[in-house]
Structures are given as structure tokens and as C-alpha cells.
C-alpha positions in Angstrom: -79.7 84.7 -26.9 -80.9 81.4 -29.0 -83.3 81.5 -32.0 -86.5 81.8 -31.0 -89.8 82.6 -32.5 -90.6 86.2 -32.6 -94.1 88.6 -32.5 -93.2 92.2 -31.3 -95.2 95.1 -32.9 -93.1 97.7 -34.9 -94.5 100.5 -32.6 -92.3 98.8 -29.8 -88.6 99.2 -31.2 -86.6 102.8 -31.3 -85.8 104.9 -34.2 -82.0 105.6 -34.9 -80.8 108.1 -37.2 -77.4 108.9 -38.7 -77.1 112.7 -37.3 -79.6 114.4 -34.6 -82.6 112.8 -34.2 -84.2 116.0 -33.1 -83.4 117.6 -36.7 -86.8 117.7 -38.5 -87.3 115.1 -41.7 -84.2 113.2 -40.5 -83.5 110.4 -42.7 -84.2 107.3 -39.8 -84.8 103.6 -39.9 -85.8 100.8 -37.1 -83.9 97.3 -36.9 -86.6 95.2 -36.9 -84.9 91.9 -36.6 -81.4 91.1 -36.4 -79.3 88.6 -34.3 -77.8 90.0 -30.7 -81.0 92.4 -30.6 -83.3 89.8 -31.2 -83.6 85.8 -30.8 -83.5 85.4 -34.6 -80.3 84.3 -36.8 -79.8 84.5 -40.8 -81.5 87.6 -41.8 -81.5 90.9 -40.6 -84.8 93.5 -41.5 -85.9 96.5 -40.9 -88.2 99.8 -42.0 -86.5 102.9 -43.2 -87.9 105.9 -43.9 -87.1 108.8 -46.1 -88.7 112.0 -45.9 -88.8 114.3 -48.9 -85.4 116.3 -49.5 -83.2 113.5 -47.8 -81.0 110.8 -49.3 -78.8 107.8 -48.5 -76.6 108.8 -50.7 -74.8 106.3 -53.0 -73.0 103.2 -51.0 -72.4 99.6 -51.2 -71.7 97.0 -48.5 -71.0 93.4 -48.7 -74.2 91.5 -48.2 -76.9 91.6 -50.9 -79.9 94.1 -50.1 -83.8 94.0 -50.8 -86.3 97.5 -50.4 -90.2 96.7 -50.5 -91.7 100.5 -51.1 -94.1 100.3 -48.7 -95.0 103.7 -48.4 -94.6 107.1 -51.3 -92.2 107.7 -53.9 -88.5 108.3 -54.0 -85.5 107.6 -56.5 -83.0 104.4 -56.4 -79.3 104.8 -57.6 -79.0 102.5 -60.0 -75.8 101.5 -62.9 -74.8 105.6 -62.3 -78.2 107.2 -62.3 -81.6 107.7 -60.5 -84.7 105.5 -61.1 -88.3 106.3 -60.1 -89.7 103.8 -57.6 -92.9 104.1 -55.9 -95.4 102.0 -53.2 -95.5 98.2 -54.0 -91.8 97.7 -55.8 -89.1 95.6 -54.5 -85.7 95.8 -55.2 -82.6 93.7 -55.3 -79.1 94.8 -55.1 -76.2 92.0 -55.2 -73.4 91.6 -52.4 -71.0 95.0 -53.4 -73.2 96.9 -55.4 -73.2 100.8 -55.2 -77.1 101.6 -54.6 -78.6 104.7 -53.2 -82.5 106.2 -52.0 -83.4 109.6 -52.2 -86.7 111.6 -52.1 -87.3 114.8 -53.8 -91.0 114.6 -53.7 -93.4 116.0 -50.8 -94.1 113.0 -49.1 -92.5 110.5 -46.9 -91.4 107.1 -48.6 -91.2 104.2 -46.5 -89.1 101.4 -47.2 -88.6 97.7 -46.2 -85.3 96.6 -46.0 -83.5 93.0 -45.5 -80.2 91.4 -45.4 -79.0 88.0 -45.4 -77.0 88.4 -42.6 -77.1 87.4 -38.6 -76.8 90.8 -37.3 -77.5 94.4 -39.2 -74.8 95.8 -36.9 -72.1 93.5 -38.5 -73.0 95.4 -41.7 -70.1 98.1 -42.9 -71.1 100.8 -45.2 -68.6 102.3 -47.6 -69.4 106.0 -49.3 -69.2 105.6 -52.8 -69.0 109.1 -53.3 -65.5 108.8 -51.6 -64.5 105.8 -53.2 -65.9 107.2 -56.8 -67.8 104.0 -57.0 -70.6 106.4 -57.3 -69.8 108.0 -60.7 -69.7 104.1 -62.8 -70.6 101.1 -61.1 -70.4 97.9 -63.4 -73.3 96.8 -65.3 -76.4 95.4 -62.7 -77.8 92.2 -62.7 -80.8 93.7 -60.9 -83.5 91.8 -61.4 -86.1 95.0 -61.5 -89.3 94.2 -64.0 -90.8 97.5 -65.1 -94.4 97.8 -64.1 -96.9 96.6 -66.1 -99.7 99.0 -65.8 -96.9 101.6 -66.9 -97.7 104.1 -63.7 -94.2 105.0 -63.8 -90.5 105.1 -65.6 -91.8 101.6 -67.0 -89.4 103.1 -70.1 -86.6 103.6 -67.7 -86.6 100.1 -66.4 -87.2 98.2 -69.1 -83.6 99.4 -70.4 -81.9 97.3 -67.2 -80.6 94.1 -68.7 
């Protein structure tokens, strides 16, 4: 399949889940665009969503990772501990870094994600829990700003470097 231009409505593609789809609040996500399932090359993108009392629980992979909070509020793993983000905030996590979502509110968060890469499914995901990754990553370079009309952990964030 070359590169080609591409206009298919979200509503068309399936949603795939990491345990049984028919479990109610499943964590889930749809690959939006990606190379072998669509006629695109160089990034891959997709929606994930998060429904309150499930996680993707601390992991890192190779290529670097942006979320756009489209949709609720949830929690980001960040440099060994959780950060409040909410509808409207992006953020960037480098090639390697261990990163996490969770939601412990009531609602659904929904999240735009996007790699750099040809093809999400050429993407490997390593448990940092197994690895212990999860319990000290290295300091971030995440280039997170906190929010300037300070409706959330504006505190939190502003103590990133």
C-alpha cells in the first residue's frame, strides 16, 4: 500500500483492547493511522480512552510519544509519580521514557496519541513495573508548561525542569 492521502471518519475503524472487550470500562484505543493499515508512512496516531478506575500502567517503548487530552481528567506517570492532567493538555514523552495514564475520577478521559513511527504495530511495550523502571526513572526533559489560568496542579508542574 503506497502513501496516499487519507479522510476516513473515526466512527469507521474498530476498537481493540488489551484483555476482553466485553469487560465493562475496558481500557481501549483505535489506530487511527499507521502504515500497513493505512496508506500513510512516518507517523502513527490514534484515540485512547480511559475510563475511570483503569490504567496503562507505567511503561516505556522506543519512539517518543505525544497525548492531546481531548476528553476528562486522568493522572500521567511522570519522573516516579502521578500528575493531574485534564481536557486541552498535551504531553511529550522522549524515545525510552517510563510514562503511564490512569483515571481515578468518574468520567471517561479521552486521549490523542501519536508516534513518529511508520506502523503502531512495530511499536514494543516494556512493563516498567517488571523492569523497576517504574519506581526511579531519570530526570524528564518533558517539556510540560503548567497552565496558566491555574485550573489544576499548576504547582505540580511548574516543579518539572
Amino acid at each position: 500500500m503506497g502513501e496516499q492521502h487519507l479522510l476516513r471518519s473515526e466512527r469507521t475503524y474498530e476498537w481493540e483492547y488489551d484483555g476482553e472487550p466485553e469487560c465493562e470500562g475496558a481500557l481501549r484505543w483505535k489506530v487511527l493511522i499507521s502504515s500497513g493499515r493505512t496508506p500513510t508512512s512516518g507517523i502513527s496516531m490514534g484515540l485512547l480512552e480511559v475510563p475511570p478506575g483503569t490504567s496503562l500502567e507505567p511503561h516505556h517503548h522506543h519512539p517518543q510519544e505525544v497525548y492531546y487530552v481531548t476528553e476528562g481528567r486522568a493522572e500521567v506517570y511522570v519522573d516516579g509519580r502521578w500528575l493531574s492532567v485534564g481536557r486541552g493538555d498535551v504531553i511529550y514523552w522522549p524515545g525510552d521514557f517510563p510514562h503511564g495514564i490512569r483515571n481515578r475520577g468518574e468520567d471517561l478521559c479521552s486521549v490523542v496519541w501519536m508516534f513518529p513511527t511508520d506502523s503502531y504495530d512495530d511499536i514494543i511495550y516494556v512493563d516498567d513495573r517488571e523492569t523497576g523502571m517504574a519506581a526511579g526513572p531519570p530526570p524528564s526533559p518533558l517539556a510540560m508548561q503548567p497552565d496558566p489560568l491555574g485550573h489544576r496542579d499548576a504547582e505540580a508542574l511548574a516543579q518539572l525542569p
